[in-house]
C-alpha positions in Angstrom: 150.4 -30.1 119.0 149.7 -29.6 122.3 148.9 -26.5 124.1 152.4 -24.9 124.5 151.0 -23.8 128.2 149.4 -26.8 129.6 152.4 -29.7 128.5 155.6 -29.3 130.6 159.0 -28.3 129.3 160.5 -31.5 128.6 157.1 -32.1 126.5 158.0 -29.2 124.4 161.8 -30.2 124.3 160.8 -33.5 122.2 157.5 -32.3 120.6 158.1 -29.3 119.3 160.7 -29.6 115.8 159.6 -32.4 114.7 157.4 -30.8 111.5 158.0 -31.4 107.8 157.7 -34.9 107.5 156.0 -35.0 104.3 154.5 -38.3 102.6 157.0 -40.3 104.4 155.7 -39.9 108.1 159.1 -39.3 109.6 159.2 -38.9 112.9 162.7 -37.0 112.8 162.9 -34.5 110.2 165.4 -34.6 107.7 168.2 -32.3 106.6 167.7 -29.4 104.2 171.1 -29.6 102.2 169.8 -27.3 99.9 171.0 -23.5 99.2 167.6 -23.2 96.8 164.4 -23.6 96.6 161.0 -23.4 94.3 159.9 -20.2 93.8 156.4 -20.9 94.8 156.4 -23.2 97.0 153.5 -23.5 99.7 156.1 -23.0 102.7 157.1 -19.9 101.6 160.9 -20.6 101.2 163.3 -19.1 98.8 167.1 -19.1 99.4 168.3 -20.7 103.0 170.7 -17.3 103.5 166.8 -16.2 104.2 165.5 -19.6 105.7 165.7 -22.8 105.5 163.0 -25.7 107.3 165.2 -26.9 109.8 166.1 -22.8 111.1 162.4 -23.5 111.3 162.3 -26.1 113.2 164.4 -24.9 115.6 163.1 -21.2 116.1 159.9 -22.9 116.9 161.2 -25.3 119.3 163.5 -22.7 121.1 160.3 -19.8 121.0 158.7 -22.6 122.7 161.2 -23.3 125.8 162.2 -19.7 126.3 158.4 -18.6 126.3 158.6 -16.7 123.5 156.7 -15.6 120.7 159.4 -15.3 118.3 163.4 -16.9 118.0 165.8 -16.3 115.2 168.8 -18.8 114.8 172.4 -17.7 113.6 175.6 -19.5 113.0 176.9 -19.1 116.6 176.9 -16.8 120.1 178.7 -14.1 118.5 176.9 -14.4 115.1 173.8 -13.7 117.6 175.8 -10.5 119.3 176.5 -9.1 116.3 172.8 -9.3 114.9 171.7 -7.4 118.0 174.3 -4.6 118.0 174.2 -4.3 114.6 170.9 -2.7 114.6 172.3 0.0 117.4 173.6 3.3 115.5 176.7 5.9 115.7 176.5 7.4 118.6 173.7 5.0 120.9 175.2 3.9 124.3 175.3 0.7 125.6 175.3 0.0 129.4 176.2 -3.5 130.4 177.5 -5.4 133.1 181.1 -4.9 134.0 182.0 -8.8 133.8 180.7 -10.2 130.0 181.9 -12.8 127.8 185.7 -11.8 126.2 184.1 -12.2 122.8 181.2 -9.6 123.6 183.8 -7.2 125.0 186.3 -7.6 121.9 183.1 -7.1 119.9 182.7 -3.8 121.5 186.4 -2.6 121.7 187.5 -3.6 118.8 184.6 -3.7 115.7 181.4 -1.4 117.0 183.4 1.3 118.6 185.0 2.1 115.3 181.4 3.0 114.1 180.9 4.7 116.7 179.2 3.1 119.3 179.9 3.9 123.0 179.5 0.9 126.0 180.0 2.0 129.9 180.4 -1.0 131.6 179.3 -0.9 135.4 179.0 -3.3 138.2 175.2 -4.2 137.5 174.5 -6.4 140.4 174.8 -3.3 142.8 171.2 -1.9 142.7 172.5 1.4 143.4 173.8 1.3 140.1 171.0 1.2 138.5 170.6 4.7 138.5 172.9 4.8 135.4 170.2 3.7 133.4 168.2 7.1 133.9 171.0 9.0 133.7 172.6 7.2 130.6 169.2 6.1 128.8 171.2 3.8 126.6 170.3 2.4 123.5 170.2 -1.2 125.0 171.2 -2.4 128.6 173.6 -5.5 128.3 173.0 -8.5 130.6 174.9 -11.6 131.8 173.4 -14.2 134.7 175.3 -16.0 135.6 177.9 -13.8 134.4 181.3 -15.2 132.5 183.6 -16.5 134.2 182.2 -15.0 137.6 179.5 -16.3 137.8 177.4 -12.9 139.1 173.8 -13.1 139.2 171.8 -10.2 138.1 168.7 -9.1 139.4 166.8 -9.0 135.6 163.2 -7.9 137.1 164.6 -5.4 138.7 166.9 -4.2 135.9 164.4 -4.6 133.5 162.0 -2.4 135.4 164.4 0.3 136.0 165.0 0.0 131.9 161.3 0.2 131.0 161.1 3.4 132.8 163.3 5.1 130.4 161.8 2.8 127.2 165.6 1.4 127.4 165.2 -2.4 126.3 167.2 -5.4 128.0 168.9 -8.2 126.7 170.7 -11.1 128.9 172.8 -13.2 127.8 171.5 -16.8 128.9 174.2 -18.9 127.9 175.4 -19.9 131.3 171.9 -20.8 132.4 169.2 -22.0 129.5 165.9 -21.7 129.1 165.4 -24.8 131.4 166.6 -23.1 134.5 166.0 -19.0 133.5 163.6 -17.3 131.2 164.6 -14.1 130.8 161.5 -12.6 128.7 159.1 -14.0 131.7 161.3 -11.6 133.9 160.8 -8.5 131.9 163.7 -8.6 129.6 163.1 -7.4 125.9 165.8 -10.0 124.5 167.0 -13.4 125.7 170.7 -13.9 124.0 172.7 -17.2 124.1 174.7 -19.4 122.4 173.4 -22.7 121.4 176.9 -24.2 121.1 176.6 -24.6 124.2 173.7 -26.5 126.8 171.2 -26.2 124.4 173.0 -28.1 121.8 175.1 -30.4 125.0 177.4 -32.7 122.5 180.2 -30.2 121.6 179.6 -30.6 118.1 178.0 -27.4 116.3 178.0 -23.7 116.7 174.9 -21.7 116.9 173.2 -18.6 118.4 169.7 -17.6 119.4 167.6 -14.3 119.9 164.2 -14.7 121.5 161.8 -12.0 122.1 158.0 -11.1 122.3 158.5 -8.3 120.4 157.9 -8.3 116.6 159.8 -5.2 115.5 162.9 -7.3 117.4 161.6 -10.3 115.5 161.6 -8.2 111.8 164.9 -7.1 112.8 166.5 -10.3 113.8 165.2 -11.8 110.5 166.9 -8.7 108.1 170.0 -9.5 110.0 170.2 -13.1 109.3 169.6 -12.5 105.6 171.6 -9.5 104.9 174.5 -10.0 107.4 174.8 -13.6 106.3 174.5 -14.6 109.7 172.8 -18.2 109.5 173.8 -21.8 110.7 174.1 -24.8 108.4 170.8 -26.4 108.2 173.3 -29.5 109.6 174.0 -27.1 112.9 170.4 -26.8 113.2 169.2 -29.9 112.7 172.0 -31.1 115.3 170.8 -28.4 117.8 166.9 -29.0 117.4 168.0 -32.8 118.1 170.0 -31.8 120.9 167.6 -30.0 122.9 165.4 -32.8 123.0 167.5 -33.8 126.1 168.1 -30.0 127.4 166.3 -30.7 130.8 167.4 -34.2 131.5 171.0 -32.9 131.1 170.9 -30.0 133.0 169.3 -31.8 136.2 172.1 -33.9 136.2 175.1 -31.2 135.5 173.2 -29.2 137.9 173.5 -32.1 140.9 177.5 -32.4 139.9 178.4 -28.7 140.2 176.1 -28.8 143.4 178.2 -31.6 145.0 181.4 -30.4 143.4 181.1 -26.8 144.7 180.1 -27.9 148.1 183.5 -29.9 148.3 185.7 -27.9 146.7 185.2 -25.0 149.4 186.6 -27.7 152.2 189.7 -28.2 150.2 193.2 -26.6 151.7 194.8 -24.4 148.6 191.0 -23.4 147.5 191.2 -19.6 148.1 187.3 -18.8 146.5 184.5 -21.0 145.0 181.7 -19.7 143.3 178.3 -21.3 142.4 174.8 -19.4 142.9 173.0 -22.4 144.7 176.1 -22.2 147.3 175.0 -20.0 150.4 178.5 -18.2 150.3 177.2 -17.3 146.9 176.9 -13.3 146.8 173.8 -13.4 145.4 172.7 -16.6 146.6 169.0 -15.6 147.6 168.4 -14.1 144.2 169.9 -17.0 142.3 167.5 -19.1 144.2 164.7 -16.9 143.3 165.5 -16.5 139.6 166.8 -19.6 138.7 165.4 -23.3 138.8 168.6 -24.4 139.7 172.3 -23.5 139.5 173.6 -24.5 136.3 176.8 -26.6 135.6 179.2 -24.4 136.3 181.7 -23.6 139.0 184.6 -20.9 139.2 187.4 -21.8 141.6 190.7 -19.6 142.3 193.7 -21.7 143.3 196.3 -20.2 146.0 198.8 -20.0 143.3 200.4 -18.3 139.6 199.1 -18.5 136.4 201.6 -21.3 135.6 200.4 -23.1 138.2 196.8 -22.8 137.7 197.6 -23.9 134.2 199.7 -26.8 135.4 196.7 -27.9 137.5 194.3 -27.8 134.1 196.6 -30.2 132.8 197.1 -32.5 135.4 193.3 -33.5 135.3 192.2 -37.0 133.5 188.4 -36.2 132.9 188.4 -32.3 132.4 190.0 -31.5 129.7 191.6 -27.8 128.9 188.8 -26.3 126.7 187.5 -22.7 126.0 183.8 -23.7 125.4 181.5 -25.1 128.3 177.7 -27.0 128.5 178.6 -30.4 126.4 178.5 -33.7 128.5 181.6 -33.8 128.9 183.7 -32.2 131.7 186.0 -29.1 130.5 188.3 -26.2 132.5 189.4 -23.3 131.3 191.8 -20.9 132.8 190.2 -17.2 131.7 192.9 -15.3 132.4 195.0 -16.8 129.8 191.9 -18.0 127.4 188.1 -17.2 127.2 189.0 -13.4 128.7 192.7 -13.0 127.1 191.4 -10.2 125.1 190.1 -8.4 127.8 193.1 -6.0 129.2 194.8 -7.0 132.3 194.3 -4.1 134.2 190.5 -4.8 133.2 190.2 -8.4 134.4 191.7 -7.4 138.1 189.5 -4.8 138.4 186.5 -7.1 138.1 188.2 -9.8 140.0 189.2 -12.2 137.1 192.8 -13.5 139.0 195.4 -15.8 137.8 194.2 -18.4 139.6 191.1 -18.0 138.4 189.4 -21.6 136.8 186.2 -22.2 135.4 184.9 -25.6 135.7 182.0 -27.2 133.2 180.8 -29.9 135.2 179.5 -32.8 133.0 177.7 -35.8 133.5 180.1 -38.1 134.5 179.7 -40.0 137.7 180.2 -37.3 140.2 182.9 -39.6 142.4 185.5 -40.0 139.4 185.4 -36.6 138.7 185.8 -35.5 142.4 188.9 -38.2 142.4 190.2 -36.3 139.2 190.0 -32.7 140.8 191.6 -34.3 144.2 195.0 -35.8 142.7 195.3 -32.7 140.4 194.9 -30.1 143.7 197.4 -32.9 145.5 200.2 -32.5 142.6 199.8 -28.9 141.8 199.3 -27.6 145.7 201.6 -29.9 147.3 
């Protein structure tokens, strides 16, 4: 191999997973089908519950593009959550950003808090906030940037600092962005979080989760949770992500330049009450997006002039978007959030943080940027008219 800090990212992307060939000089590896192995053998594998080659191959890979030391794979995002909050105990707080992921807070609300744990959500990207941290010294500070479905952008070196005062450690969710445009640990977070289903994997065909981190009591951690919580992917899932990422960074330049054009056009449309995107100057947190982030990811939040039924009538009405929960595969999808990826999340709750009923969240794929403005246009015509 190369030196991981001299060769660029895309370098690493198709380098790095590519070990275990054997006598046969593959250039792909193969899939491990196998729940057994030799006691014995030389690579140090016993059971795949406790590893398997291709989790190797794709820790090492993923280590490599977050600029990490250490990465443990799991069977999806919320596997991944529940590997890190399962290491919290009764009592420990957790202080995390108002707006999460609807699974994340469901995790919270309704499985940890019956042992016990406590979360205080708080408006994070308000520095003046920050001062919860000292007074709270949680357990673990909970990060999203971009946030889901709004699309807030945290300041993680400055959150991270204010956590390392009080030895409180940091993990962001990086779902939204991937290693190719954010690296979390390089900004002083303890824990970079996301779900692989998503852009790192890009076809919409597996489920996975990562945690990467430079820290090897995380690391020894993350490892007794994927054995004894059964928390593993299918050496297939991994095998499909490690393939996957090979194209992470040619993918996201070109969902990236979409969203960009997308977001710019969708603020000049009449019925187009709010558009969100961090590379847009109306962003909130534009300046700090453009500081933390290589680019702006592939995804836009819009919120229509109109009803929940409405909004929902506009989903359908769209030829190359289709109505989806997940977001980060080639393909274009919308969701509504109100009525799907934050439904759990009490309604009283999503108003507060300014999740409305004509809230949509756009994946942007990498379709030719003209047809999918043409879809958007005779859907906003029909549904607005």
């Amino acid at each position: 191999m190369h030196n991981e800090e001299t060769t660029g990212f895309s370098t690493r992307s198709v380098h790095h997973g590519r070990g275990f060939g054997g006598s046969t000089g593959a250039v792909m590896p193969p899939v491990y089908l196998t729940s057994t192995f030799e006691s014995g053998n030389p690579d140090g594998f016993d059971y795949t519950r406790s590893g398997n080659p291709n989790f190797r191959l794709l820790q090492e890979s993923l280590a490599a593009l977050e600029g990490a030391r250490f990465a443990t794979c799991f069977a999806s995002g919320v596997s991944a959550i529940t590997a890190v909050v399962s290491t919290l105990k009764s009592g420990d707080v957790v202080l995390a950003e108002e707006n999460v992921y609807g699974c994340t807070y469901r995790l919270f609300d309704k499985v940890f808090a019956k042992f016990g744990l406590r979360v205080e959500y708080r408006d994070l990207s308000v520095a003046a906030h920050w001062e919860e941290i000292r007074r709270l010294r949680p357990a673990l500070v909970w990060l999203e940037s971009p946030t889901n479905p709004l699309l807030k952008v945290l300041d993680i070196a400055g959150i991270s600092k204010a956590a390392a005062e009080v030895g409180a450690p940091v993990l962001v969710d990086n779902t939204f962005a991937s290693p190719y445009l954010q690296r979390p640990l390089e900004l002083g977070a303890t824990l970079s979080l996301a779900s692989t289903t998503k852009y790192v994997n890009g076809h919409s065909d597996c489920l996975g989760g990562i945690v990467a981190s430079n820290d090897p009591t995380w690391q020894d951690r993350m490892i007794f949770a994927q054995k004894a919580l059964g928390l593993q992917p299918s050496p297939f899932d991994a095998w499909l992500t490690t393939r996957g990422l090979r194209t992470l960074a040619l993918r996201m330049e070109r969902h990236c330049a979409n969203a960009m054009e997308l977001a710019r056009w969708l603020e000049t449309r009449p019925g187009v009450r709010m558009v969100r995107y961090p590379f847009l100057p109306s962003h909130p947190q534009y300046e700090l997006a453009r500081r933390q982030m290589k680019a702006g990811s592939g995804l836009i939040i819009a919120e229509l002039e109109c009803s929940s039924d409405a909004a929902l009538d506009f989903c359908r009405r769209l030829k190359l978007f289709t109505l989806a929960e997940s977001l980060g595969g080639v393909e274009s999808l919308i969701c509504h959030p109100p009525t799907m990826t934050h439904t759990s999340v009490p309604p009283e709750v999503r108003r507060r943080v300014g999740i409305g009923d004509g809230l949509l969240r756009f994946s942007v794929g990498i379709e030719d940027l003209e047809d999918l403005r043409a879809d958007i246009e005779q859907a906003l015509r029909a549904t607005l008219k």
